[in-house]
mmJSON file of the N, C-alpha and C atoms, coordinates in Angstrom:
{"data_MODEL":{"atom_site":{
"group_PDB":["ATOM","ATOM","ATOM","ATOM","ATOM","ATOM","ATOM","ATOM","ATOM","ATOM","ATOM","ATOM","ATOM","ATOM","ATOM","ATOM","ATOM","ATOM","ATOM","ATOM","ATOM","ATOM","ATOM","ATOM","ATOM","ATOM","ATOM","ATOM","ATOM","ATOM","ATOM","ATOM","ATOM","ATOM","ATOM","ATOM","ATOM","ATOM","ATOM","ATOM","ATOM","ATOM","ATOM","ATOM","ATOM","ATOM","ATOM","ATOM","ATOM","ATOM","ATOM","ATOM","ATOM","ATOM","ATOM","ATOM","ATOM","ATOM","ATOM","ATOM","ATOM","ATOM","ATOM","ATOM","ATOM","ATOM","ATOM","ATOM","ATOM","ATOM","ATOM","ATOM","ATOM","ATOM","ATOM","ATOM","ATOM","ATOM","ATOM","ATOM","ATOM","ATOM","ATOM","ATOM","ATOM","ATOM","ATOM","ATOM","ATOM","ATOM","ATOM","ATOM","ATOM","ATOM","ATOM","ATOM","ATOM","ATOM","ATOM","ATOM","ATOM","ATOM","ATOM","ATOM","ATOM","ATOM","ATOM","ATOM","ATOM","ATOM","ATOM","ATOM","ATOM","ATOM","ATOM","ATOM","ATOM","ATOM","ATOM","ATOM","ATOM","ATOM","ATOM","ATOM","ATOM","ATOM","ATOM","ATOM","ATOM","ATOM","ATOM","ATOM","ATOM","ATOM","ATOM","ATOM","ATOM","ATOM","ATOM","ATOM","ATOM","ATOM","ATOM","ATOM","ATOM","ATOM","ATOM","ATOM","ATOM","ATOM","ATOM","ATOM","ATOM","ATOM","ATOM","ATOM","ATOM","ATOM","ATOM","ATOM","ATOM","ATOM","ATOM","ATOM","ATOM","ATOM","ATOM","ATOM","ATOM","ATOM","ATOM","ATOM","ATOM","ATOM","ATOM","ATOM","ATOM","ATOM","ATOM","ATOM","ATOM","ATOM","ATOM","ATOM","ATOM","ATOM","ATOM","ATOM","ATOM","ATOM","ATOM","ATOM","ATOM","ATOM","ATOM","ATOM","ATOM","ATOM"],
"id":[1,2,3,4,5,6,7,8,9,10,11,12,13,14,15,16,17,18,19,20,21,22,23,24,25,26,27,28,29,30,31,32,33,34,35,36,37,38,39,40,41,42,43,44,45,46,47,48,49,50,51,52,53,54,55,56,57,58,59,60,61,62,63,64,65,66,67,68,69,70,71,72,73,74,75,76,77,78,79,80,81,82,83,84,85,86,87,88,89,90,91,92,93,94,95,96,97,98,99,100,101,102,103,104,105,106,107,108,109,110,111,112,113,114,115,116,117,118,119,120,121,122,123,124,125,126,127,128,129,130,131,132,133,134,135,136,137,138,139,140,141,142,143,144,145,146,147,148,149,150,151,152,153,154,155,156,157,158,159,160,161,162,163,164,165,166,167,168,169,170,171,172,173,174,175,176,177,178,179,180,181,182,183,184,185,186,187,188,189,190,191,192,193,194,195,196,197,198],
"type_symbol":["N","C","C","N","C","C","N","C","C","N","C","C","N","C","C","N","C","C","N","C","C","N","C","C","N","C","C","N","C","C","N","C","C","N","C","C","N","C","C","N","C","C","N","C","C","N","C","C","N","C","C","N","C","C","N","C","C","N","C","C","N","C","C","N","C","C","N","C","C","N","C","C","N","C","C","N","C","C","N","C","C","N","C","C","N","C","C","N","C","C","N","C","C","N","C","C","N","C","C","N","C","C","N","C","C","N","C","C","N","C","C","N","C","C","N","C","C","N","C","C","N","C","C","N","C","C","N","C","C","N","C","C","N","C","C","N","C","C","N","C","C","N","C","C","N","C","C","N","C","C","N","C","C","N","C","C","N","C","C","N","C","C","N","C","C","N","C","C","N","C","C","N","C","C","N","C","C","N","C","C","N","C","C","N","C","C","N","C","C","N","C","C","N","C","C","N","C","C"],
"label_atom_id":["N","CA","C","N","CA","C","N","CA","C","N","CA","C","N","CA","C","N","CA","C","N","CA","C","N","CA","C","N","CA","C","N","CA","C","N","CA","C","N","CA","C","N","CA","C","N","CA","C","N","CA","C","N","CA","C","N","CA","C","N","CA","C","N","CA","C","N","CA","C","N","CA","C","N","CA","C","N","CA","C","N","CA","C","N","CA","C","N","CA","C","N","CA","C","N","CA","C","N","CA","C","N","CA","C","N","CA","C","N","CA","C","N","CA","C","N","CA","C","N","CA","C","N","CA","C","N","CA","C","N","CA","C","N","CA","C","N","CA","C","N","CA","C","N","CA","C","N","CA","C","N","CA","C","N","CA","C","N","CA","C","N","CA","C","N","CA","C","N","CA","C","N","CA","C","N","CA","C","N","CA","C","N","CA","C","N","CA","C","N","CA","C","N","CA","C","N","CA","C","N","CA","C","N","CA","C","N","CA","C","N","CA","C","N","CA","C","N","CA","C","N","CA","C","N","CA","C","N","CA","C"],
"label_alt_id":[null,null,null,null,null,null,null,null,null,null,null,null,null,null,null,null,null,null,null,null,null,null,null,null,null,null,null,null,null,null,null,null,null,null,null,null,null,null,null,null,null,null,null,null,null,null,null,null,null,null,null,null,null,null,null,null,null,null,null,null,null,null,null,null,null,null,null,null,null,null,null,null,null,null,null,null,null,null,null,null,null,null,null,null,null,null,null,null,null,null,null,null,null,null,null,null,null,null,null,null,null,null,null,null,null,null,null,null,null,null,null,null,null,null,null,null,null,null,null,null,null,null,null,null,null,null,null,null,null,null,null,null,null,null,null,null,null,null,null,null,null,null,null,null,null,null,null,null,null,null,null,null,null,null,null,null,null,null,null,null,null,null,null,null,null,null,null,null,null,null,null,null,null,null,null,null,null,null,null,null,null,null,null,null,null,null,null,null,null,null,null,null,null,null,null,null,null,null],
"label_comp_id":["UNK","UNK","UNK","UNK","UNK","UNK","UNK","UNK","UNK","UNK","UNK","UNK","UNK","UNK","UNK","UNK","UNK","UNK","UNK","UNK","UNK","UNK","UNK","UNK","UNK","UNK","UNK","UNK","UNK","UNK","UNK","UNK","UNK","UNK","UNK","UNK","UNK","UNK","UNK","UNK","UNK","UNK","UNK","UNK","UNK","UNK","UNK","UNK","UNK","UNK","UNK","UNK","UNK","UNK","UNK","UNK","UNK","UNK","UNK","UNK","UNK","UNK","UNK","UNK","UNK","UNK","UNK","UNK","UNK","UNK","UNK","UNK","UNK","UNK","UNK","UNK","UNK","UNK","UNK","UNK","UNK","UNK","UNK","UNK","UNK","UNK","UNK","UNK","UNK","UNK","UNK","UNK","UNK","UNK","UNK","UNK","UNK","UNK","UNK","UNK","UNK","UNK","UNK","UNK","UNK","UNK","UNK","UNK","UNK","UNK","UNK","UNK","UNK","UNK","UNK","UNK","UNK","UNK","UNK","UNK","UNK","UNK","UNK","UNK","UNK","UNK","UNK","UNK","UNK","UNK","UNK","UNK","UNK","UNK","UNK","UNK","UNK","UNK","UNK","UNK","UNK","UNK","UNK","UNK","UNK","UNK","UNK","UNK","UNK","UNK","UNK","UNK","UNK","UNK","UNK","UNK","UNK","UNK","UNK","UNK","UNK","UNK","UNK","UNK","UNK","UNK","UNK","UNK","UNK","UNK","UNK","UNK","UNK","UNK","UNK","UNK","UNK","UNK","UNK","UNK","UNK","UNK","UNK","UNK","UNK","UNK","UNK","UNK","UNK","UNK","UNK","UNK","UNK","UNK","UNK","UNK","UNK","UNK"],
"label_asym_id":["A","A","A","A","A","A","A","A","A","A","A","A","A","A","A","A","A","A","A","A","A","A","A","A","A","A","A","A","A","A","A","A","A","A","A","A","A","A","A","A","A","A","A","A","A","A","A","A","A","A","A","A","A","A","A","A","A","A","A","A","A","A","A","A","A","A","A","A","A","A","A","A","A","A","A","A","A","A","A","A","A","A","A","A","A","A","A","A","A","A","A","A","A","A","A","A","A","A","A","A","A","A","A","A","A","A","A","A","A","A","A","A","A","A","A","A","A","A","A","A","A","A","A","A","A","A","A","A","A","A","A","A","A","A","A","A","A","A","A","A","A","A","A","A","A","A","A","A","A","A","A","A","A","A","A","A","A","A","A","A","A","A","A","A","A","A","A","A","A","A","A","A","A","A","A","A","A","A","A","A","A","A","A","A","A","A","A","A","A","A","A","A","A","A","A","A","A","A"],
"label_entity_id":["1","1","1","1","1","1","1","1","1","1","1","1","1","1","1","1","1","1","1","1","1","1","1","1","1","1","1","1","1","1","1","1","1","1","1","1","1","1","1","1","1","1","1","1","1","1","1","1","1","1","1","1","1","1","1","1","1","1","1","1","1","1","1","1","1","1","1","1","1","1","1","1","1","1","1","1","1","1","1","1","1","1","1","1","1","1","1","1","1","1","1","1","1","1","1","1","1","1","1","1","1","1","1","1","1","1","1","1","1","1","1","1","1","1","1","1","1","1","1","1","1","1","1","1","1","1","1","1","1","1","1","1","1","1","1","1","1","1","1","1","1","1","1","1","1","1","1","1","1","1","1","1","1","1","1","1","1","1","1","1","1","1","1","1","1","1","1","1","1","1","1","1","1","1","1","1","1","1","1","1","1","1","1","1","1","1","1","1","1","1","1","1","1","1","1","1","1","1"],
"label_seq_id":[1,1,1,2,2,2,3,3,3,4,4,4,5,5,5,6,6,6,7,7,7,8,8,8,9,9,9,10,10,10,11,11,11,12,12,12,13,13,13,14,14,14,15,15,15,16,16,16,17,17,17,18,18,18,19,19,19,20,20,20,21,21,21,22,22,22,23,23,23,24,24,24,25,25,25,26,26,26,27,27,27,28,28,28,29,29,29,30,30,30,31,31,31,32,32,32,33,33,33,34,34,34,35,35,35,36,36,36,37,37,37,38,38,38,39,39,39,40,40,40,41,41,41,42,42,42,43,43,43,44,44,44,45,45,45,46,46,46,47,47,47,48,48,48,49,49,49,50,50,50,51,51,51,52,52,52,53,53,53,54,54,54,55,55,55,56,56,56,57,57,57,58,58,58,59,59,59,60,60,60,61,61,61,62,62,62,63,63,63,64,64,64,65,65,65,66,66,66],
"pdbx_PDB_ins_code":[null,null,null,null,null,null,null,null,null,null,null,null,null,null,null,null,null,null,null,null,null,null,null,null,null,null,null,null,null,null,null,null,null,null,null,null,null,null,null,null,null,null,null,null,null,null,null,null,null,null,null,null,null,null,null,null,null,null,null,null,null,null,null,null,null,null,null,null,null,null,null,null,null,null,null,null,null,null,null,null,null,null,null,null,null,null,null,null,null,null,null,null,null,null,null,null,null,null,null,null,null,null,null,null,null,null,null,null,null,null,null,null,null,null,null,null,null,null,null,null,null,null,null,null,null,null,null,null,null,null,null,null,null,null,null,null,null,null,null,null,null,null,null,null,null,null,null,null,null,null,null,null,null,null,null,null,null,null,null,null,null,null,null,null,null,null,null,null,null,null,null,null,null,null,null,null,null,null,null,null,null,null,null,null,null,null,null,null,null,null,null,null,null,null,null,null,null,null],
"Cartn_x":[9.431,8.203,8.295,7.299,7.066,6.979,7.224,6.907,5.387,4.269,3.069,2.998,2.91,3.027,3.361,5.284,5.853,4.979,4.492,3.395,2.215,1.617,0.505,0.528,1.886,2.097,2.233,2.83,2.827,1.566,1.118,-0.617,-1.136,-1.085,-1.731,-1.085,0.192,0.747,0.317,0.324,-0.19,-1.796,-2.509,-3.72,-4.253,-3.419,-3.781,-4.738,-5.451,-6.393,-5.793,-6.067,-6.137,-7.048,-7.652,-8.939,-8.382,-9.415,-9.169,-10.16,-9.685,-10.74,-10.362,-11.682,-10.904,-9.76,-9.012,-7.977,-6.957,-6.74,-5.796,-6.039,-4.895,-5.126,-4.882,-5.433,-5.148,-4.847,-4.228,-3.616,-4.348,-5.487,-6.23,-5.571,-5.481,-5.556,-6.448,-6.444,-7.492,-8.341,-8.063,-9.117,-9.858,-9.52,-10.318,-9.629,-8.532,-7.984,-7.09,-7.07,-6.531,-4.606,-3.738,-2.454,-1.394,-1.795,-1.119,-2.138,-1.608,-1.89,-1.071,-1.369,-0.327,-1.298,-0.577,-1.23,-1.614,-0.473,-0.671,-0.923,-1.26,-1.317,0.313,1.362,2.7,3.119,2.769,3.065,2.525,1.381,0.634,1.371,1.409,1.79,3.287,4.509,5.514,5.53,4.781,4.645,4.523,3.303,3.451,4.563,5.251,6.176,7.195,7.112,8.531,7.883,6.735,6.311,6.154,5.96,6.185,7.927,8.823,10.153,10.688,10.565,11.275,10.775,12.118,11.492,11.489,11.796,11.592,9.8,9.229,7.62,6.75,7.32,6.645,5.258,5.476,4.072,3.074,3.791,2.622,2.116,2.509,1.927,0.307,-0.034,-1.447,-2.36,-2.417,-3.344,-3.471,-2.077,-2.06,-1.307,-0.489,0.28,-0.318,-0.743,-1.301,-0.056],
"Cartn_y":[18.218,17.458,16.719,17.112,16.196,14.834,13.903,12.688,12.349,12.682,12.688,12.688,13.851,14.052,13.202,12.553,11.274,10.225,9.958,8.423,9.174,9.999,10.709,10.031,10.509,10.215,8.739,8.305,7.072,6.275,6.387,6.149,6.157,7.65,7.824,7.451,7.121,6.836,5.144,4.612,3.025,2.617,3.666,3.48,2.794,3.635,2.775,3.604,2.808,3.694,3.409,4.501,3.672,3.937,3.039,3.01,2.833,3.242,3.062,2.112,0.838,-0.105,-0.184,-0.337,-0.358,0.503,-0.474,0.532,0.933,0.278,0.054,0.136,1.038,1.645,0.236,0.212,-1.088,-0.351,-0.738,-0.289,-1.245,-0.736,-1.278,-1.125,-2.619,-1.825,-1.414,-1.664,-1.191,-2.475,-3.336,-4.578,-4.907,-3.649,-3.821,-4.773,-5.141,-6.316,-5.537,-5.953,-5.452,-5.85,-5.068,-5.526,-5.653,-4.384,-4.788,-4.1,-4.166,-3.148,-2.497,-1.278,-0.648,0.265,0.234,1.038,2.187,3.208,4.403,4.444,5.653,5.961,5.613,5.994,5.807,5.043,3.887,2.657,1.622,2.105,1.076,1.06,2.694,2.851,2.242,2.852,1.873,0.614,-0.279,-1.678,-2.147,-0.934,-1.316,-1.385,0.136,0.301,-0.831,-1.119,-2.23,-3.756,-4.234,-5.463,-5.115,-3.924,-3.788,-3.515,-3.199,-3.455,-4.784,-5.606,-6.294,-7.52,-8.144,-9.518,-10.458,-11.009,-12.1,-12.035,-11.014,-10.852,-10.64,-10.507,-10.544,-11.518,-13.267,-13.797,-13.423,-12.511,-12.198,-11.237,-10.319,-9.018,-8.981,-10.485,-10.308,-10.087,-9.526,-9.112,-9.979,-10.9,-11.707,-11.563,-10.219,-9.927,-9.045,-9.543,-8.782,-8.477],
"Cartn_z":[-2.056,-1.878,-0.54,0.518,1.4,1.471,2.536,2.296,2.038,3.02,2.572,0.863,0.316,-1.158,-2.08,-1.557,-1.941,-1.663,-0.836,-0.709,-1.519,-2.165,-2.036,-4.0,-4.046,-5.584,-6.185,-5.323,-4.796,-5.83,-4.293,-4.829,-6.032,-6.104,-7.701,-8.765,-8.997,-10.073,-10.176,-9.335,-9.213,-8.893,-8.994,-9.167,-7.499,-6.725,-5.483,-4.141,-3.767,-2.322,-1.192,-0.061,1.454,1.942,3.074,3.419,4.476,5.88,7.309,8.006,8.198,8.422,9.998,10.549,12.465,12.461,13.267,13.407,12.476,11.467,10.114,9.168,8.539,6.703,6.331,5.034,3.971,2.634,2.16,1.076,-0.173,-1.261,-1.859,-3.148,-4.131,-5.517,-6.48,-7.78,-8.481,-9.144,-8.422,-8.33,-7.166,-6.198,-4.938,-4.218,-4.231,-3.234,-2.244,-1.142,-0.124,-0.105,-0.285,-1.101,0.852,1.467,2.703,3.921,5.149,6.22,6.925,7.38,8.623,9.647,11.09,11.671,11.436,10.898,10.265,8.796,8.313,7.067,6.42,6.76,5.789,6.303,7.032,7.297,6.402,5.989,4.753,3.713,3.268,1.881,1.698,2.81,2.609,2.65,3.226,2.768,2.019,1.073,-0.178,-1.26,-0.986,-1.51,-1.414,-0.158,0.075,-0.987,-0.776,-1.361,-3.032,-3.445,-4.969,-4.999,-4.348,-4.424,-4.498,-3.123,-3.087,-3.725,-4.583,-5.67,-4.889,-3.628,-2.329,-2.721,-2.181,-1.95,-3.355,-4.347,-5.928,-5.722,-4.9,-5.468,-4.344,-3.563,-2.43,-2.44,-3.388,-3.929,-4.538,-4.878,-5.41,-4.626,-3.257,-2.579,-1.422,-1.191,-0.318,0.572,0.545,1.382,2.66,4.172,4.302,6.109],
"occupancy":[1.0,1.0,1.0,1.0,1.0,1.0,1.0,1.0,1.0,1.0,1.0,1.0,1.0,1.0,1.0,1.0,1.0,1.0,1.0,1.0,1.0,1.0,1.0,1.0,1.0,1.0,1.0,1.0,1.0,1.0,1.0,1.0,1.0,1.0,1.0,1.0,1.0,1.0,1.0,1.0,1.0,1.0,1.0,1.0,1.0,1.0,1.0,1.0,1.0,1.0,1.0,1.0,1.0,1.0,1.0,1.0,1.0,1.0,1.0,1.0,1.0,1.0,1.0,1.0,1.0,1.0,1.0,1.0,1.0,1.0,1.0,1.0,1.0,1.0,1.0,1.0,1.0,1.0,1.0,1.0,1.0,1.0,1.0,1.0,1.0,1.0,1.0,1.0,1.0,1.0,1.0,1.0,1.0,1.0,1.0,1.0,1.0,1.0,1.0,1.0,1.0,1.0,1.0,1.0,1.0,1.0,1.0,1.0,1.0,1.0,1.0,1.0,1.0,1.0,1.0,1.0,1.0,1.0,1.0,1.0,1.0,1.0,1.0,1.0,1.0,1.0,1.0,1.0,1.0,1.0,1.0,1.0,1.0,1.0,1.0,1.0,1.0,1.0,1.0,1.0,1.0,1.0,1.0,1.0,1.0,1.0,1.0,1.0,1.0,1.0,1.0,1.0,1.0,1.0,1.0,1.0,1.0,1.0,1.0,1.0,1.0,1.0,1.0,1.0,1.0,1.0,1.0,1.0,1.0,1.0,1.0,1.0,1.0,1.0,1.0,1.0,1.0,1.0,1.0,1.0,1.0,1.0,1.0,1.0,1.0,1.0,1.0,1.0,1.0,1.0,1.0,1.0,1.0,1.0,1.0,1.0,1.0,1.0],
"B_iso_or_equiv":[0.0,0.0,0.0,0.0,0.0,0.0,0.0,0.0,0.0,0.0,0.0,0.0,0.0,0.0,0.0,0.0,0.0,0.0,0.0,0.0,0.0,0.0,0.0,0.0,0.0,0.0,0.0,0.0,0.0,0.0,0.0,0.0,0.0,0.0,0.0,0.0,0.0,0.0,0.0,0.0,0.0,0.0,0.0,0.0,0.0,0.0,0.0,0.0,0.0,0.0,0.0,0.0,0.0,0.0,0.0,0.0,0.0,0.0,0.0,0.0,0.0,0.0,0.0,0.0,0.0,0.0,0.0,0.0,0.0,0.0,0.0,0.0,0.0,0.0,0.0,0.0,0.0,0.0,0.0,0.0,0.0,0.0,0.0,0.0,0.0,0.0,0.0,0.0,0.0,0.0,0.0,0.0,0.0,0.0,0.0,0.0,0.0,0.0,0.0,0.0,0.0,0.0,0.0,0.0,0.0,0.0,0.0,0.0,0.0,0.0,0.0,0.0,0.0,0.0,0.0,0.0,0.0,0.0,0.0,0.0,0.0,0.0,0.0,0.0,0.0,0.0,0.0,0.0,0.0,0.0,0.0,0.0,0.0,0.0,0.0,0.0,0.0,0.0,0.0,0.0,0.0,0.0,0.0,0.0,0.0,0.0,0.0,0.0,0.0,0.0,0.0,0.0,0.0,0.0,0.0,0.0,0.0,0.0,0.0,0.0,0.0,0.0,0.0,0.0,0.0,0.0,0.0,0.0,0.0,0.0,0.0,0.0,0.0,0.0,0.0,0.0,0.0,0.0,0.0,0.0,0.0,0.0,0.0,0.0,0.0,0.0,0.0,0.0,0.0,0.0,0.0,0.0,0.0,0.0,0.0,0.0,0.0,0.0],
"pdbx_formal_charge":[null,null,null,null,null,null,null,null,null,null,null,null,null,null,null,null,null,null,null,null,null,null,null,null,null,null,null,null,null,null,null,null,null,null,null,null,null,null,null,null,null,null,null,null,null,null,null,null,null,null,null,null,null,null,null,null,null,null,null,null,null,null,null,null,null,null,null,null,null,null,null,null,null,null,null,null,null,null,null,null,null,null,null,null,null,null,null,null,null,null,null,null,null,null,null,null,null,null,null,null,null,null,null,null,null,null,null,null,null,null,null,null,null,null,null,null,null,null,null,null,null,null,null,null,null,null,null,null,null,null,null,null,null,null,null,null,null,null,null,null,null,null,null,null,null,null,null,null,null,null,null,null,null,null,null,null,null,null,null,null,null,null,null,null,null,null,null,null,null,null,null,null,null,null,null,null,null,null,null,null,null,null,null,null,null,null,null,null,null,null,null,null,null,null,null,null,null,null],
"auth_seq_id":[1,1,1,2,2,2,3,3,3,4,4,4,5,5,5,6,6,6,7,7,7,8,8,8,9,9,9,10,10,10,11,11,11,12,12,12,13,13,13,14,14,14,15,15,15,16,16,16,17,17,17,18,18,18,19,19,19,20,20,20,21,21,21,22,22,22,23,23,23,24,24,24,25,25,25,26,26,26,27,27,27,28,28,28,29,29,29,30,30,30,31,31,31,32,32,32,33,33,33,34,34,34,35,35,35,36,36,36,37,37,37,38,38,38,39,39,39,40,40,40,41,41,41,42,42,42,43,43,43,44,44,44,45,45,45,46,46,46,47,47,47,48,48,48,49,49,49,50,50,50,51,51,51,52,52,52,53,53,53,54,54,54,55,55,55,56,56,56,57,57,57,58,58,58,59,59,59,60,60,60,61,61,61,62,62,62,63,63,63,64,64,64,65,65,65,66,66,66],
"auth_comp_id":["UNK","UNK","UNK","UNK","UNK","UNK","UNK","UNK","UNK","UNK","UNK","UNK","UNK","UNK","UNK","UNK","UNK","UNK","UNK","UNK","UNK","UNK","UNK","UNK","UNK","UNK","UNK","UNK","UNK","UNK","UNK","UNK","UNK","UNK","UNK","UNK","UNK","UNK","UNK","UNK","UNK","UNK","UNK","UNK","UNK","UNK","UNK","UNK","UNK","UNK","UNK","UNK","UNK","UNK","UNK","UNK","UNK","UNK","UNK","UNK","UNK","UNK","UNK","UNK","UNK","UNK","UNK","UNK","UNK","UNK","UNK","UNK","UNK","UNK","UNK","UNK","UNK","UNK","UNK","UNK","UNK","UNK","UNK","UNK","UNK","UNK","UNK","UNK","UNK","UNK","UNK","UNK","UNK","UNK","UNK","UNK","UNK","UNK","UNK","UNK","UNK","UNK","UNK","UNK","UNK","UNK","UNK","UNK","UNK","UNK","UNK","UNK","UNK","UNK","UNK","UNK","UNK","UNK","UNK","UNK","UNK","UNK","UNK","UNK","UNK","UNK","UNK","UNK","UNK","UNK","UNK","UNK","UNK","UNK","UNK","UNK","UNK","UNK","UNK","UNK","UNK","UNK","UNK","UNK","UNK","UNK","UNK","UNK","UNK","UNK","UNK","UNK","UNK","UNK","UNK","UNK","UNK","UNK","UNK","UNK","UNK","UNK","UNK","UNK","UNK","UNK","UNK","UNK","UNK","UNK","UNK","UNK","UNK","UNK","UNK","UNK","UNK","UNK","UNK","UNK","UNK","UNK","UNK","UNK","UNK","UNK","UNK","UNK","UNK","UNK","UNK","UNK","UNK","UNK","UNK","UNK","UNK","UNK"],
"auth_asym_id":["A","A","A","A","A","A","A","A","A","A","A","A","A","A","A","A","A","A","A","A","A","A","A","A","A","A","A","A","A","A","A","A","A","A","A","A","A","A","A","A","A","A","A","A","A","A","A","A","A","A","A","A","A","A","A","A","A","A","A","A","A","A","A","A","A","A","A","A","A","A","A","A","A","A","A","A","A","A","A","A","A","A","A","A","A","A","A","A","A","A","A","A","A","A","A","A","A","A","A","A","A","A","A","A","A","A","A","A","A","A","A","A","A","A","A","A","A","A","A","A","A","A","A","A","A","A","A","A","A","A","A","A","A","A","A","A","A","A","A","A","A","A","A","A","A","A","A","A","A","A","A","A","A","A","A","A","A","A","A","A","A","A","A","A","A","A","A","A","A","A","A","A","A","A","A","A","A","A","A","A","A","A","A","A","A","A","A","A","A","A","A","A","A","A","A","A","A","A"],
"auth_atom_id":["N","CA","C","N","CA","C","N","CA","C","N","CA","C","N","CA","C","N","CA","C","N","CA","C","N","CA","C","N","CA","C","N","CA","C","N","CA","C","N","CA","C","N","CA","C","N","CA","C","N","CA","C","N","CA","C","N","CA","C","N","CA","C","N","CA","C","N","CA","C","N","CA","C","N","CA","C","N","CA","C","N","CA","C","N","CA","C","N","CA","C","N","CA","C","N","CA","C","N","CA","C","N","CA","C","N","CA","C","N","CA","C","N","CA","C","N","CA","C","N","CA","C","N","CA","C","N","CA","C","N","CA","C","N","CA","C","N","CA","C","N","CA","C","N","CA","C","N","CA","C","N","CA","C","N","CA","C","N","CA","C","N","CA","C","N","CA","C","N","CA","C","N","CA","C","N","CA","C","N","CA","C","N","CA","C","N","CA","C","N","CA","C","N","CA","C","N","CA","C","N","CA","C","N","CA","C","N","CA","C","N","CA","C","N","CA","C","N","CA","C","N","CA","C","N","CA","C","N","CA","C"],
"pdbx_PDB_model_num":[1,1,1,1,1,1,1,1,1,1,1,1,1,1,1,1,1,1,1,1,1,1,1,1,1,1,1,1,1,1,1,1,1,1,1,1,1,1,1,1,1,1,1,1,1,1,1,1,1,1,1,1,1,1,1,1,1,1,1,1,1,1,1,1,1,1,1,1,1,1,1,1,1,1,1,1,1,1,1,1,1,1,1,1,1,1,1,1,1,1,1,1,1,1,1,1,1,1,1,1,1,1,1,1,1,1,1,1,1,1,1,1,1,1,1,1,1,1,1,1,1,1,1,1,1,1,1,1,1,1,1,1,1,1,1,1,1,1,1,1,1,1,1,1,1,1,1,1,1,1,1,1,1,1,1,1,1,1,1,1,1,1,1,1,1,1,1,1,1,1,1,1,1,1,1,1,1,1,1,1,1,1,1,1,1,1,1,1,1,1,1,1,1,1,1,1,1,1]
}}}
């Protein structure tokens, strides 16, 4: 499995979007809140990944992490 695919699943298993606002993906959840940003597409999604990992960033995960 590609990495694309790996973030692809990512996503879908967590109920998550990316959207391309200006210049930057945002990584949305399924309350519509904007959870991070990155310039690229697998720059978002690993942010996300990293802020649903790491327990330091747990209370900033509610859509405040940006």
């Amino acid at each position: 499995m590609g990495i694309a695919n790996e973030l692809q699943s990512y996503l879908d298993r967590n109920r998550l979007t990316v959207e391309l606002n200006g210049v930057k993906y945002e990584v949305i959840d399924k309350e519509k809140k904007v959870i991070c940003r990155g310039v690229t597409f697998q720059t978002a999604v690993r942010k996300a990944i990293w802020l649903s990992a790491c327990p330091c960033q747990e209370s900033k995960h509610n859509g405040h992490a940006l």
